[in-house]
N, C-alpha and C positions, 0 to 999 in steps of 0.2 A: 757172683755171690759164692761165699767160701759154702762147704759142705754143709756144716754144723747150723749154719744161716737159713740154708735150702730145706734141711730138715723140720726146722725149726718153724719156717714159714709153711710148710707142707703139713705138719703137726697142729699149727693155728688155724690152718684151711679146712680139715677136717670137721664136719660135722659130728657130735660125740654123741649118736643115737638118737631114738626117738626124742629123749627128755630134752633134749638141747630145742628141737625144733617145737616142740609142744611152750618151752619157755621162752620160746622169740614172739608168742603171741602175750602180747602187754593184757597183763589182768586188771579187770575191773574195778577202779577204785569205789569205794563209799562215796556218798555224796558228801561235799565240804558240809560242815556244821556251822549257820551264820549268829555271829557273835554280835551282840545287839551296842558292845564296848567299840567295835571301832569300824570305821564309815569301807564300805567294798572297795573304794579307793586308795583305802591304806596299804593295802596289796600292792609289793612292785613285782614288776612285770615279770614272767619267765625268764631264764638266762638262754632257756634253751630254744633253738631254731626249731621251726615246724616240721624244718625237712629233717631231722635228728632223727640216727634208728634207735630206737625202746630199746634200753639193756636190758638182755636178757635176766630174771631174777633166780638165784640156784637155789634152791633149796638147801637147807644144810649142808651146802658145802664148805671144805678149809681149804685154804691154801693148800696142805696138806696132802689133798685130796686129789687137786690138781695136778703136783710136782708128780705124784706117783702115777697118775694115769699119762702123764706125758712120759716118763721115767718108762714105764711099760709100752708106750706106743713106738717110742726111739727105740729100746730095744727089739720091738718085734720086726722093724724096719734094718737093724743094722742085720739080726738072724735071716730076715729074707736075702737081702744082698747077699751076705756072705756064702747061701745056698747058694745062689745062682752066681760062686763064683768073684763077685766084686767083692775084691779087697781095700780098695782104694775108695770106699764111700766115705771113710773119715780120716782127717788128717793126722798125722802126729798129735799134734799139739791140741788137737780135741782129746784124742784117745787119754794120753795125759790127763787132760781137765777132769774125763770123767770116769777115769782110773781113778785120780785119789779124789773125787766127792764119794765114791763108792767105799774106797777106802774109809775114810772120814766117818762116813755113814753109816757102815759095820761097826764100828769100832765103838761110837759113840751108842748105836743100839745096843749093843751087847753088854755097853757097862753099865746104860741103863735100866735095861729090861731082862740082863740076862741072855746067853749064849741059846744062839740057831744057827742051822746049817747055814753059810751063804747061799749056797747054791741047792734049788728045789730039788728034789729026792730023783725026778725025771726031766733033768735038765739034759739038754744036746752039750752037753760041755763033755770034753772026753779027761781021760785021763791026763793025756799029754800037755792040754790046753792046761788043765790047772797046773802041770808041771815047772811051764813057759813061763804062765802068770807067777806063777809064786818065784819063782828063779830071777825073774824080772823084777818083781816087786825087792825081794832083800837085795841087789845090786844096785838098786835106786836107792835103796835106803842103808845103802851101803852096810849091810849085815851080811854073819854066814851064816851057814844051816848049824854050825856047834852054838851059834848065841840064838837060833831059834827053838833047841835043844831045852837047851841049859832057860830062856824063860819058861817054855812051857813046864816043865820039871818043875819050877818054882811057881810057878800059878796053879800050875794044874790044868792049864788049858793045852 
C-alpha cells in the first residue's frame, strides 16, 4: 500500500472524538404516521439488510468540514514523522499533489476572501524551509525572483 493510501486509511480508522461515537448510536425515530389512503402493504420492503451498520448522522457538517479536519490530521502526522526523523513517509509524487492543491488553495482564498499569512504566526516552519519551498515553487513554475518582483510591485502583494 503506497504511503498516501496508508495514511489515508489510518485517517479513515481514526475515531473523531467523542461526537463521532455519541453519533454511531442510531437516534430515535417518531412513530410512522398511518395514512388511512393507502393499505400497510403498499410499503416495499427495506433495501437495507438487518445486519447493516446505522450511518452515523453529523450534525451540520460540510464536506468542507471534513476535507479540513483530514487536511489537519495529515498534517499533524507528516510533522510528527518528520520530528522523529522520517523523511520518506511521502512519496514525490504525493508531495507534489499536495504542494499544488495547497497551492491552488491559497491562491483561490486569497482572491476570494482576501490575503492571510499561509503560514500560522507559530508555525515550526523555519526560515530556510520557506526559502526551499518558495525556490522550489518558482522553478516548477518556471519563474525568477525579478518576475516575482516586478508582480508584487504591480499588485501590491
Amino acid at each position: 500500500m503506497s504511503a498516501p493510501k496508508a495514511v489515508a486509511a489510518k485517517v479513515a480508522a481514526k475515531p473523531a472524538g467523542k461526537a463521532r461515537h455519541k453519533a454511531a448510536v442510531p437516534a430515535k425515530r417518531p412513530p410512522a404516521k398511518l395514512s388511512s389512503a393507502k393499505p400497510a402493504s403498499a410499503k416495499p420492503a427495506s433495501a437495507k439488510p438487518a445486519s447493516a451498520k446505522p450511518v452515523p448522522a453529523k450534525v451540520a457538517a460540510t464536506p468542507n468540514d471534513d476535507a479540513s479536519t483530514t487536511a489537519k490530521t495529515l498534517a499533524a502526522d507528516i510533522d510528527r514523522a518528520l520530528s522523529q526523523g522520517q523523511t520518506d513517509l511521502l512519496s514525490e509524487e504525493a508531495i507534489q499533489a499536495l504542494m499544488a492543491a495547497a497551492c491552488r488553495s491559497y491562491s483561490a482564498k486569497v482572491e476570494a476572501d482576501g490575503g492571510f499569512p499561509p503560514l500560522a504566526e507559530r508555525s515550526r516552519v523555519t526560515s530556510t524551509d520557506v526559502m526551499v519551498t518558495a525556490s522550489g515553487l518558482l522553478k516548477s513554475a518556471n519563474l525568477a525572483v525579478f518576475e516575482l518582483g516586478m508582480w508584487q510591485s504591480w499588485t501590491g502583494r
